[in-house]
C-alpha positions in Angstrom: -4.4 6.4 4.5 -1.6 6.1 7.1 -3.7 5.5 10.1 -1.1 5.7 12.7 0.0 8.8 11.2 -3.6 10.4 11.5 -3.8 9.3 14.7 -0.3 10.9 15.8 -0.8 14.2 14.2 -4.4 14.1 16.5 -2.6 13.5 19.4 0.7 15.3 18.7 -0.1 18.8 19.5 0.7 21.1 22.4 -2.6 21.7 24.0 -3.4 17.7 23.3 -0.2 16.6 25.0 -0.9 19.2 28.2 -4.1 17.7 28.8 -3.2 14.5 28.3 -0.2 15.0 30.4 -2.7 16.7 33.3 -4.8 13.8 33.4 -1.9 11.6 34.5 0.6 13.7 36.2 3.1 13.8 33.6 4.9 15.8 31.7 3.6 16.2 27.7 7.4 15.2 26.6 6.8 12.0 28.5 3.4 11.6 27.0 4.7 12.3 23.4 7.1 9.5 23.9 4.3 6.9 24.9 2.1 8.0 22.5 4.8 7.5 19.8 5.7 4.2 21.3 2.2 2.9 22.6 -0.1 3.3 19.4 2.1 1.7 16.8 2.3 -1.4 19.7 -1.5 -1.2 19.8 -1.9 -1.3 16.1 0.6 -3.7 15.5 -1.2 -5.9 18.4 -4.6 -5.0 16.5 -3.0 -6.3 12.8 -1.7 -9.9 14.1 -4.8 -9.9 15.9 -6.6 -9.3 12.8 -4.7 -12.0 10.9 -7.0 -14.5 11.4 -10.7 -15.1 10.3 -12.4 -14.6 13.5 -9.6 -11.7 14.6 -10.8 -9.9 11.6 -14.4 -10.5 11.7 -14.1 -9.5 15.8 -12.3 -6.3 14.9 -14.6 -5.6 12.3 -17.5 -5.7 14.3 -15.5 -3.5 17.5 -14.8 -0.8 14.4 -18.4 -1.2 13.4 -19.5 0.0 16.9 -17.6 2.8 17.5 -17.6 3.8 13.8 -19.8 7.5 14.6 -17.6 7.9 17.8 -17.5 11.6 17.8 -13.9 12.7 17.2 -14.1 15.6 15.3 -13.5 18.0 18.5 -10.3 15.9 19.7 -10.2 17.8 23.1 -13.8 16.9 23.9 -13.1 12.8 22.7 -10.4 12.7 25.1 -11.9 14.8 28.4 -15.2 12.7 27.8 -13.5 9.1 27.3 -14.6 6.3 28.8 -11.4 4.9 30.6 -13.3 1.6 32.1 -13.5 0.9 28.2 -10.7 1.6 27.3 -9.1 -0.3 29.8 -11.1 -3.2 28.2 -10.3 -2.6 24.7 -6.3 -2.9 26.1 -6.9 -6.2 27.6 -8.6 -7.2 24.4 -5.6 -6.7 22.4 -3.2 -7.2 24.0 -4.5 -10.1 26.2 -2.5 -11.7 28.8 0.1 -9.3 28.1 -1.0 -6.2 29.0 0.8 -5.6 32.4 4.5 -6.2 30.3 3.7 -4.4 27.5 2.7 -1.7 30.2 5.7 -2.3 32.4 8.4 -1.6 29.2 6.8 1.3 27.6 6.4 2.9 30.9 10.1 2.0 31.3 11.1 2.9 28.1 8.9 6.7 28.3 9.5 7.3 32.1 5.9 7.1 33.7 5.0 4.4 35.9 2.6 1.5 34.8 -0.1 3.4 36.3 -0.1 6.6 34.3 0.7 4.2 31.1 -2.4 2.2 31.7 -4.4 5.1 32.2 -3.4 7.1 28.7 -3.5 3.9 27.0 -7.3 3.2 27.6 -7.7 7.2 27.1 -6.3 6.5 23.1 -7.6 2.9 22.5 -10.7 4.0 22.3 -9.6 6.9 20.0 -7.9 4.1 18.1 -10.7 2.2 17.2 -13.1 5.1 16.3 -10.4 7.0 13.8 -9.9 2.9 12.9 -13.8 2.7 12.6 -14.1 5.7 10.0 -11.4 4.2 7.9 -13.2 1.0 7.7 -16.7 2.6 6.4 -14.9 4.6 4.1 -12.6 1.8 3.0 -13.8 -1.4 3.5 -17.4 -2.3 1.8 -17.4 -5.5 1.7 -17.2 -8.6 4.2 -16.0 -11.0 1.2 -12.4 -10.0 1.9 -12.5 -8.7 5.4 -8.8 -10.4 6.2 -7.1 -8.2 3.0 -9.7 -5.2 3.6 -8.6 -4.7 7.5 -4.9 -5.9 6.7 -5.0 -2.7 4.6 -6.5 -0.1 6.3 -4.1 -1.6 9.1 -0.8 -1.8 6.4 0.9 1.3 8.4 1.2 -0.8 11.3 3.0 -3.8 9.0 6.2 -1.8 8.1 9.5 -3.5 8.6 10.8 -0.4 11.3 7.2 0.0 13.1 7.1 -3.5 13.3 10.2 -3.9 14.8 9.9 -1.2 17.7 6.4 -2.7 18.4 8.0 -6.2 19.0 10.4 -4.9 21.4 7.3 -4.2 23.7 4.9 -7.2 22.3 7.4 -9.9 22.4 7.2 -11.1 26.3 9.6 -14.1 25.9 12.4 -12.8 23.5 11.8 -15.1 21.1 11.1 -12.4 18.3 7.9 -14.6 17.6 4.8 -11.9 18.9 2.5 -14.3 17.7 3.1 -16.8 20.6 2.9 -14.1 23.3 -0.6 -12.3 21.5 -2.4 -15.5 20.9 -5.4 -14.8 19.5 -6.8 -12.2 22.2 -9.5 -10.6 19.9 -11.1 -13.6 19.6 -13.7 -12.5 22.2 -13.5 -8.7 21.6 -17.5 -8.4 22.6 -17.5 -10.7 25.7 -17.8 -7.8 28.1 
């Protein structure tokens, strides 16, 4: 399953994009363009995160946890998110390099870091429950948690995602995002 694209085509619909837009003063094109910017940066963040053994087994116990997140009713998720979360979830990921992965894809969609910080920690949690539900239906055993969550996370890994993700991961330009990310999941549960 082609998580990002589940998780677009959840997000990607008029009366989704309104309300989201509402909550941050913006208009849905502007939100559209964040979302199809910010979630293949946070997956992407999530899979080199993931590439290690204690990234995997600290993502695997954050899906674990909000595995039964309720996000049948899409509208209802997002109006009753928990934002202070979310905001934690972000740091999590994306570590010390959350203001300037903020800074360009508010550049990039036209909001100000503000309103990107604030719909970002609306859909990282969103993230990790539809991520969460893939993993229970996916991923049954611990043995092979690396290749299980590598998998479930493979839409993040293309060549063309990858490289529109890096644009707003890599801080220094080096095209390395591994020495900007560090290893930021690490302590996932230290709250």
């Amino acid at each position: 399953m082609d998580i990002l694209k589940l998780i677009l085509e959840q997000v990607d619909q008029k009366d989704i994009l309104n309300q989201l837009g509402k909550s941050i003063h913006a208009k849905p094109e502007q939100v559209k363009k964040l979302t199809q910017e910010g979630l293949p940066t946070l997956l992407t963040a999530l899979s080199q995160n993931a590439s290690t053994p204690q990234g995997a087994l600290s993502l695997s116990k954050a899906l674990d946890q909000h595995k039964d997140d309720n996000i049948s009713d899409i509208h209802s998720f997002l109006k009753g998110v928990d934002t202070k979360d979310g905001e934690k979830i972000l740091g999590h990921i994306l570590g010390n390099k959350t203001e300037k992965v903020e800074s360009k894809l508010g550049a990039s969609s036209g909001l100000n870091t503000t309103q990107v910080n604030t719909l970002l920690a609306q859909l990282a949690p969103l993230v990790l429950a539809q991520l969460g539900k893939q993993k229970a239906k996916e991923v049954k055993s611990d043995d092979n948690l690396m290749g299980g969550l590598a998998s479930l996370l493979g839409g993040a890994q293309s060549k063309d995602l990858m490289g529109m993700a890096s644009k707003f991961l890599d801080a220094d330009g080096d095209g390395d995002i591994m020495d900007d990310l560090g290893k930021t999941l690490g302590n996932f549960f230290k709250k």
